[in-house]
N, C-alpha and C positions, 0 to 999 in steps of 0.2 A: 333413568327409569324411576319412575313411581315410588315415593315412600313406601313401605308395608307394612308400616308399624303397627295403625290401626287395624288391619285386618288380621293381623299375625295376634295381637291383643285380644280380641274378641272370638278366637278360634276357628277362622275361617282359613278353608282350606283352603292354597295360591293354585296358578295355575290359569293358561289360557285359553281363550275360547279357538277349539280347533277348526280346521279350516274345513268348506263343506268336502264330506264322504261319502261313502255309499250309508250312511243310516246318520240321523240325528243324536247328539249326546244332552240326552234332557238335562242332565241334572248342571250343567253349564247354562242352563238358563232358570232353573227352579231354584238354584240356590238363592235363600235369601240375601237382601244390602246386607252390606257390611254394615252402615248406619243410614236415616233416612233424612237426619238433618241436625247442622252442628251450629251452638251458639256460642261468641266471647263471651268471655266473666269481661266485668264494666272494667279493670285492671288490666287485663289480656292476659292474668296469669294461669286462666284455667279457660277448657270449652268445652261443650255439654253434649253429647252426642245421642240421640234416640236411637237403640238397638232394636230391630227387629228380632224379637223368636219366634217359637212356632204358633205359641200360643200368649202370647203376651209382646210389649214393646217395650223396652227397658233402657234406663239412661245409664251412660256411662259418664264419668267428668274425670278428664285426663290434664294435665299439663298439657300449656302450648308449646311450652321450649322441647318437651322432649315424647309427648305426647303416651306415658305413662301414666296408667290407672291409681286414680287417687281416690276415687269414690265412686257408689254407684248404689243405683235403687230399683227396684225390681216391682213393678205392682202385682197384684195378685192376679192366678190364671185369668186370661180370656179378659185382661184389663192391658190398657194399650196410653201409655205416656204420649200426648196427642198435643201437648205444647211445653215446652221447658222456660220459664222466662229468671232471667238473674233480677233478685231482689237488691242484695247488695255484692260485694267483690265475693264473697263465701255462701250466701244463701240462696234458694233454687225457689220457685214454684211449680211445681207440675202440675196437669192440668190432666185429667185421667176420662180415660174412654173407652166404651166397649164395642166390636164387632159382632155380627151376628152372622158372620158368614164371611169366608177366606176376599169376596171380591167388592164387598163394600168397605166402603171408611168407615172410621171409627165412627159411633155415634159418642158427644159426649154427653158424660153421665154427670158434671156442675160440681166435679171435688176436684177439689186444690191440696195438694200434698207438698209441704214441705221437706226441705231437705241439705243439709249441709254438704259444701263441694267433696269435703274426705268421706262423706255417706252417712255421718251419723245425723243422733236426735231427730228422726224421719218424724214426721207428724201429719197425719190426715187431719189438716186445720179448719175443714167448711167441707159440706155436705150430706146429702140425705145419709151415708155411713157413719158420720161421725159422732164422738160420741157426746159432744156438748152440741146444744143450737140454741147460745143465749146473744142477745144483743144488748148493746146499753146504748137507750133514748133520752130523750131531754128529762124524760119523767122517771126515769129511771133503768134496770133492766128487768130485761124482757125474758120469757123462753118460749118459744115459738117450737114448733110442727120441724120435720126435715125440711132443708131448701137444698137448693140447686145454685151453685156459682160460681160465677168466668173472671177472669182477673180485667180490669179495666184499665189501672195504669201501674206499671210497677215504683211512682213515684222515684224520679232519682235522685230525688236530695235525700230522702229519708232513706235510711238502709232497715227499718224498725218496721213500718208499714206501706200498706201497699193499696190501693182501691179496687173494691171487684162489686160485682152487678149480683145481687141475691135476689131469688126466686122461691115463694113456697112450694112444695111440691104439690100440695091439694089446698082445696081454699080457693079465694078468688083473689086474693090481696094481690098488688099491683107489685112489679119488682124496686126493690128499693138499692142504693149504692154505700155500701160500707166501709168505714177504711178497718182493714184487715191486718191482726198481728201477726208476722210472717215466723213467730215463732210462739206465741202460746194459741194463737188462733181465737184470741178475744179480738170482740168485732164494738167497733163504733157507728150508729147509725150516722151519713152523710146527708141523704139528699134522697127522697121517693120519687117514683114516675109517674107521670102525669099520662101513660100508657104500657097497656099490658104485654108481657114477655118483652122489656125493655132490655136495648142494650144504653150504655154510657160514651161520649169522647171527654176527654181535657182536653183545656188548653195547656199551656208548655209549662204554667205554675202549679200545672194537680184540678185548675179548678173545674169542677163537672160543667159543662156547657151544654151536651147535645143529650137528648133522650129518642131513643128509638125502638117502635115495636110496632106489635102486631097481634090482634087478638082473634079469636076462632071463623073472622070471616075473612083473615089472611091479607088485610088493608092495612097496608104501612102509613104509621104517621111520625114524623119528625117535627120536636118541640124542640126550643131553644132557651134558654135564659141568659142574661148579662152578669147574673153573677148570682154568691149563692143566697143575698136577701129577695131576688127577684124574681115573679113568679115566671113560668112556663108557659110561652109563647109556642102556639100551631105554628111554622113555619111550611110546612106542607101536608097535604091530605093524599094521599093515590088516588082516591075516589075522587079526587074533583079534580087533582092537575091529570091522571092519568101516567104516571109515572113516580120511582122511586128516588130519591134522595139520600143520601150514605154521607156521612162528616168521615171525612178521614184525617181533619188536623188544621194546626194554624201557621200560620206565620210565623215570622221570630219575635215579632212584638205583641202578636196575642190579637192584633187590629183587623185582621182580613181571617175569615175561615176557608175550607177547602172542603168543598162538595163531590162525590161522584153522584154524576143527574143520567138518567134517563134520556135519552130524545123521543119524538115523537116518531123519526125515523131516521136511520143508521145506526152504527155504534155510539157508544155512553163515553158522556164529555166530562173532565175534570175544571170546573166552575169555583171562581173566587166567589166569595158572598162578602159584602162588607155590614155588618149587625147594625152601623150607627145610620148609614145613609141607605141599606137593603138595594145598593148597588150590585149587580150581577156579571161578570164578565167570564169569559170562555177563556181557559186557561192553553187546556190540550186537548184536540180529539185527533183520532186516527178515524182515516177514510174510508179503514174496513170491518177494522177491531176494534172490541173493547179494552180500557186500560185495561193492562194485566195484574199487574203488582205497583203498588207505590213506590218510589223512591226516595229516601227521605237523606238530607245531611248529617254524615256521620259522627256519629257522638249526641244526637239530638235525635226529638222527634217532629221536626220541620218537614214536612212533603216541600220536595224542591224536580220531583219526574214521576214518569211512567214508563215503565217495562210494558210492552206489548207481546203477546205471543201471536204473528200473524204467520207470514208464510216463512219466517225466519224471524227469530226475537229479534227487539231492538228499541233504544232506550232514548227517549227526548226528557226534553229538560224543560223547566219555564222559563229559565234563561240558560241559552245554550251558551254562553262567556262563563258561566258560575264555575265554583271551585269543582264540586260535584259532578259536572259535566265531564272538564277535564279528566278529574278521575278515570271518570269511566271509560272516555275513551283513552286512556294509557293503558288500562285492564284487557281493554278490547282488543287492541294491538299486542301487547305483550303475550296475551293470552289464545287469542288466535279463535274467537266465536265470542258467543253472548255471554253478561256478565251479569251476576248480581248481587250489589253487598247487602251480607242478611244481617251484619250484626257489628258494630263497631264498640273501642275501648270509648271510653264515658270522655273523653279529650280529643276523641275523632284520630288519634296518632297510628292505631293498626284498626284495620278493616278486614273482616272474612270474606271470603271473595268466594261465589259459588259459580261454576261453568259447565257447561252439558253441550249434546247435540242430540240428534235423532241416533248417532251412535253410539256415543257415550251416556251412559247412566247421570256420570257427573261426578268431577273432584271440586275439591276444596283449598285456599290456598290462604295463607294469611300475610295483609300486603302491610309492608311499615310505609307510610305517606312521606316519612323524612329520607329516610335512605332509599327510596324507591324501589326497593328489595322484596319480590312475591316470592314466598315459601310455600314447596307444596306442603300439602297438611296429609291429604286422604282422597280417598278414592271412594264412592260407593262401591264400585263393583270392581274391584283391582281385576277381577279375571279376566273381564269384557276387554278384549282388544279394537278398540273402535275402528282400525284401519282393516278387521274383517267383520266388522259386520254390515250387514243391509241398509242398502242407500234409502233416505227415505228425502221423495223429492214431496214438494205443494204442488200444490195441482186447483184449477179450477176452472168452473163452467156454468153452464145459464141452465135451471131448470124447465122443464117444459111448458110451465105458468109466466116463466121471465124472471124467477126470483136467484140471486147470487148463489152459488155454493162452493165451497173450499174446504180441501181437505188433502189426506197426503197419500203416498203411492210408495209403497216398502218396494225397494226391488230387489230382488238378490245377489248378495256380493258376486263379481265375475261376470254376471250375465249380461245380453247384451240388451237387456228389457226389452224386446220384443218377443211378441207371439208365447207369450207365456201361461202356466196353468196359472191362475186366479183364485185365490178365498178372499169374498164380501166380508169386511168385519163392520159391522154397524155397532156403534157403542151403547151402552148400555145410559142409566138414566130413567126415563132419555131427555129430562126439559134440567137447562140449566148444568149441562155437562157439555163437554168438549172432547174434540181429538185434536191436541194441540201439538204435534209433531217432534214432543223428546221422545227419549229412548223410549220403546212400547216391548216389552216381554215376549207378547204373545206373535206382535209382528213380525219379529226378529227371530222367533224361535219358526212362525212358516216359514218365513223365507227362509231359512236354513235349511228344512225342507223342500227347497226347489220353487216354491210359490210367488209370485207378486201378489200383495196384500195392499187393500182399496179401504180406506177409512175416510170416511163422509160424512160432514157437518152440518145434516143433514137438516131441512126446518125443525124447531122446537130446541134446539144446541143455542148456547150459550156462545158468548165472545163475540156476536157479528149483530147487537143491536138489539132492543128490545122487541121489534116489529120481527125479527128474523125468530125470537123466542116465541111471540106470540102466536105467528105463522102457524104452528104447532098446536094449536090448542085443538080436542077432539079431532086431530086427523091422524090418532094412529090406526095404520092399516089404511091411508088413505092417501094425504098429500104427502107425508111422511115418507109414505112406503114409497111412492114415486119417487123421491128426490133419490133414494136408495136406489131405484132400478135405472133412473136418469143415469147416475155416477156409471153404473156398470156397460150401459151404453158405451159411454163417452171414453171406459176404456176399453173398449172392443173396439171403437173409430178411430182412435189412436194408435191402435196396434198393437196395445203392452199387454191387452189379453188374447188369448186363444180364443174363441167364442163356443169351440166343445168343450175345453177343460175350465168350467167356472162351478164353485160352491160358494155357498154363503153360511156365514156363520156367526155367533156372536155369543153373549150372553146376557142372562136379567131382561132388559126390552131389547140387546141384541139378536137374542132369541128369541124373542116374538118377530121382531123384524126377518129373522131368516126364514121360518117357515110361514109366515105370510107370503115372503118374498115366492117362496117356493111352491107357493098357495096361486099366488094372482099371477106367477112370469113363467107359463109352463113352457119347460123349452130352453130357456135363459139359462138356467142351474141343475148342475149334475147330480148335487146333493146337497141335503141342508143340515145341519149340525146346531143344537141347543142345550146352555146349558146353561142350568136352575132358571129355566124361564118362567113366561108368564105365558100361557096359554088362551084361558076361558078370561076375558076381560069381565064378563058379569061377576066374574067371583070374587074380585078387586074388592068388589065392597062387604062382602061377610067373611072374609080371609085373609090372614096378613097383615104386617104392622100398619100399614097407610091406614086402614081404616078402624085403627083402635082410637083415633080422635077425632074431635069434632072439623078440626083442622084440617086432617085428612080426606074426610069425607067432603068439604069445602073444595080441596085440590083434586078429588078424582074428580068431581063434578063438573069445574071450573075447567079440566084439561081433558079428561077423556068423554067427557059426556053422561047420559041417562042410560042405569043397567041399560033398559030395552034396546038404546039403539047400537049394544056394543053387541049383539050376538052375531052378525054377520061379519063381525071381524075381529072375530075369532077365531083362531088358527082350529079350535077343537071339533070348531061346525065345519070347519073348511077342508076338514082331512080325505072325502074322497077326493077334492082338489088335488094333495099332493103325491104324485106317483113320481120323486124318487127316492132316494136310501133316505133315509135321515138316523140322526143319532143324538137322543136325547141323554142327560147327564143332572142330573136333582140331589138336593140333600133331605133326610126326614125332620132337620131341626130350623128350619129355613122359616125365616116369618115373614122374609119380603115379598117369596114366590114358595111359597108351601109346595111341597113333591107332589101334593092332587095335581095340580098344573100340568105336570110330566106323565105321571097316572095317565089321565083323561086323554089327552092327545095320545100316548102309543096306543091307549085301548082302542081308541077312533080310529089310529093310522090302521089296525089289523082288523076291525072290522070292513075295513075299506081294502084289503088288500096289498098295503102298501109296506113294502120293504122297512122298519124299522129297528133298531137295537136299540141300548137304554145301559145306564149304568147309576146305580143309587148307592147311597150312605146315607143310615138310617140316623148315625152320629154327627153328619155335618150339616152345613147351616148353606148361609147362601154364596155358595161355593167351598173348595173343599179345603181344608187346614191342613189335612196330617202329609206329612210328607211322601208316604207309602199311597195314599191316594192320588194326589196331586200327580205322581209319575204313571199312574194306571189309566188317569182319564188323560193326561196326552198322549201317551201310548196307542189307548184305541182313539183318539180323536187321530193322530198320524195314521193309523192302519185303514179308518175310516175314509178319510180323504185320499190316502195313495188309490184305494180301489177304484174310486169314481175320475180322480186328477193324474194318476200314474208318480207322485212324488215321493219322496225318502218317508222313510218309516224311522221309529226311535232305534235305540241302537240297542245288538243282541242282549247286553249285559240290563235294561231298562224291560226286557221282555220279561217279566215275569208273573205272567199268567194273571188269568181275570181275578180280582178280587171281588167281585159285584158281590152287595149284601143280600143275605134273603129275605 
């Protein structure tokens, strides 16, 4: 059985996910991870674990031998620990970020927080918070405006400093690369960008090589230099190749780089570049997917594979004989699914090994390369019993234009997937997101419910190629929405749905996609459910964070189109369209999808006659935090759906009456 030490550590109640009943027990799936992701100290003698709370994300750093709390640091409310990196065997970087609502990612906010492994001498070292912002230049030092900045290399020879990518917050000055004292937080100027909102690569000596950014017309350009007297080389334009270029690293000798490139069509190929001869050759591409994740040789930062997330992870090599191959696949076998090491000791001798499925959350295990010995570590979710929860198979199909689409099919533990009631879950985003088939919360929580749950990767989704993201551009409420109604076909023709018991539901543009859906497919959907949607697409641009920058206003333009030509697809204009239940769900502090959104469309649905409810909190943002909410909108989201789908509702002790604000 499973370790429990970290979750017994961190105060999380044990206990397993029960088997389906007459009623769902929410709080078996609302419980927060135990952690959301665990890094080696370059030693092995410590690892760093990100705690989620309710209201914040907090690191813990325990022993590896015995996995006892030795240290830990907590940022302030509504501030979320969003990267941990080891400077040296005892010193931390954090990397801090805020949400603005329970179902988005952290946005980061460019502060770097130091931190010792037993917890002490914390220091907010760089950032618009902080309370020095001086630099020292060739001419001397400097003190500058608040900046914003991301760690670039955590240098492993030096345990003293560290490289990060500085940005002014106002002003127009270009970002510049610093080496950063990782314990007084004086800064040395390195190296400027030769392009705006840059980010930095090294090569494996520290030395800055790549420069990458993008300025308020959203065109990436990738510069280069041979070294650091040399000046900065365009190596690619977007505007004229028509695609992105990404460095993610070098060789062992520093002689050949590693590109992720664009295609012009299918997925995005991981390409050697050589600087001296600007020879180009094709390293790895997959046929369907985009690389997922890098893979680099442990103890180093060498890219030697790619992790794919397609219809089942799976990990190639550029040389499939290399050490690192082998590895993985001993991991893969021993461990019995996908594998991936996030973090190795600075000698390559133990490696963190991460493992998941669509039913497991994901443990953690730390392997010794010499003794061949994988230790479990932890578990994210010790309760989730993977062998009861919901199958989630891949699935795919041709849309009705001829274009690919792939996505996955929750079906419910026991059942015999057919003829079953149906909820559409269209993800949210929606350009540049995925549904890439690990454990999913919400799927697994219908399907306990009685449900099969349809998530569809849909045009304008990321992972399946630059041309399939493109696909997307101004067709929401169009070809988008089709590929959405294609999926729902294509499980009625199969048989795993019932074709009277189907809803659709989603959130953010999942809920635009539902009640569009339920706008343009009368007939197709019993009910449609939204929640903290986006409604009125004209209002995209005078409401809500997208269009607080120039930037933004670039991307609505660029992806949804001209206000005018969004009114007719608009769920808000289209409400006599929709005759049947729906159930919208908003917060008053939301800046993605402002509650007018939610507003506008029930006042439409009841001018129109049409069946809706609605649940609001005037305190949360874009989706809901507090835990006492969280269980009141699945609540009526189950109570909502059994009426229309006939499925399990939450469980009596979960029933406690509406909270809805006034």
């Amino acid at each position: 059985m499973h370790n429990r030490v970290l979750a017994a550590l961190l105060c999380v109640a044990g206990g397993w996910l029960p088997n389906a009943a007459s009623a769902v027990d929410l709080d078996a799936f609302l419980r927060e991870e135990a952690f959301a992701d665990i890094t080696l100290s370059p030693d092995g003698a410590y690892v760093a674990a990100t705690i989620p709370l309710e209201d914040s994300t907090a690191v813990a750093i325990l022993g590896s031998k015995d996995m006892k709390m030795v240290g830990s640091f907590r940022p302030p409310r509504n501030n979320h620990a969003i990267s941990v990196d080891w400077v040296s065997n005892t010193r931390l970087l954090v990397g801090l970020g805020e949400k603005f609502g329970r179902r988005e990612e952290p946005m980061a906010t460019g502060e770097l927080y130091g931190v010792n492994a037993d917890g002490k001498d914390g220091e907010l070292l760089i950032g618009y918070r902080a309370r020095t912002q001086r630099v020292t230049t060739a001419t001397g030092t400097e003190r500058g405006g608040p900046v914003v900045a991301f760690l670039t290399d955590e240098l492993a020879d030096d345990d003293r400093t560290a490289l990060v990518a500085v940005t002014p917050v106002v002003g127009t000055a270009f970002t510049q690369i610093e080496r950063l004292d990782v314990v007084t937080g004086k800064r040395l100027l390195v190296a400027r960008s030769p392009v705006a909102a840059a980010s930095f690569s090294t090569d494996n000596t520290g030395a800055v090589r790549f420069a990458r950014g993008a300025g308020n017309d959203n065109v990436h350009k990738l510069y280069y230099r041979a070294d650091a007297a040399a000046d900065w080389v365009l190596i690619n334009d977007q505007a004229a190749s028509k695609r992105i270029e990404i460095p993610v690293g070098f060789s062992a000798d520093n002689t050949l780089a590693y590109l992720w490139v664009e295609q012009p069509t299918g997925p995005d190929a991981i390409v050697s570049w050589n600087p001296q001869t600007d020879e180009r050759r094709m390293l790895l591409r997959d046929e369907v997917v985009d690389p997922g994740q890098i893979i680099v040789q442990p103890g180093t930062r060498v890219p030697v594979g790619v992790l794919y997330f397609g219809d089942a992870p799976r990990a190639r090599f550029f040389d499939e004989g290399s050490a690192t191959a082998r590895l993985y696949r001993t991991l893969q076998a021993a461990l019995g699914g996908p594998v991936h090491v996030t973090s190795s000791t600075r000698d390559g001798s133990r490696v963190l090994v991460a493992t998941w499925s669509g039913r497991n959350p994901g443990d953690f295990y730390i392997y010794d390369t010499a003794t061949r010995n994988a230790r479990h570590l932890a578990s994210r979710s010790e309760w989730i019993d993977p062998d009861k929860s919901a199958e989630v198979r891949p699935f795919a199909l041709t849309a009705r234009d001829g274009l690919p689409l792939h996505g996955f099919l929750t079906v419910p533990s026991g059942s015999s997937g057919r003829n079953l009631p149906m909820v559409v879950v269209p993800h949210g985003g929606p350009i540049g997101v995925f549904d890439s088939g690990r454990y999913d919360m919400e799927a697994q929580l219908l399907a306990a419910a009685g449900y099969a749950v349809l998530q569809v990767n849909f045009r304008g989704s990321a992972n399946y190629g630059r041309a399939h993201t493109e696909a997307g551009k101004q067709q929401w409420g169009a070809a988008m929405q089709d590929d959405v109604t294609d999926a729902t076909h294509w499980a009625i023709g199969q048989g795993v749905a019932d074709k009277a018991r189907i809803c659709i539901y989603g959130a953010s543009y999942g809920a635009y996609a539902a009640m569009m859906g339920a706008a343009r497919e009368p007939g197709l959907y019993q009910c449609a459910a939204g929640y903290v949607g986006i409604y009125d697409l004209p209002l995209m641009y005078n409401r809500g964070d997208i269009s607080d920058y120039k930037s933004g206003v670039t991307y609505l333009r660029e992806w949804l189109g001209s206000p005018k030509d969004l009114e007719e697809r608009s769920p808000v204009r289209l409400a006599a369209q929709i005759r049947v239940p729906v159930f919208l769900a908003a917060g008053g502090r939301d800046a993605r999808a402002p509650m007018v959104h939610s507003r506008r469309l029930e006042a439409a649905l009841k001018r129109a006659g049409s069946p809706v409810e609605s649940l609001y909190y005037f305190n949360e943002g874009h989706g809901f935090y507090a835990p006492e909410h969280q269980r009141e909108f699945y609540r009526r989201l189950l109570a909502f759906l059994s009426r229309s789908l006939g499925g399990q509702v939450a469980s009596a002790s979960e029933d406690t009456g509406t909270r809805k604000a006034p």
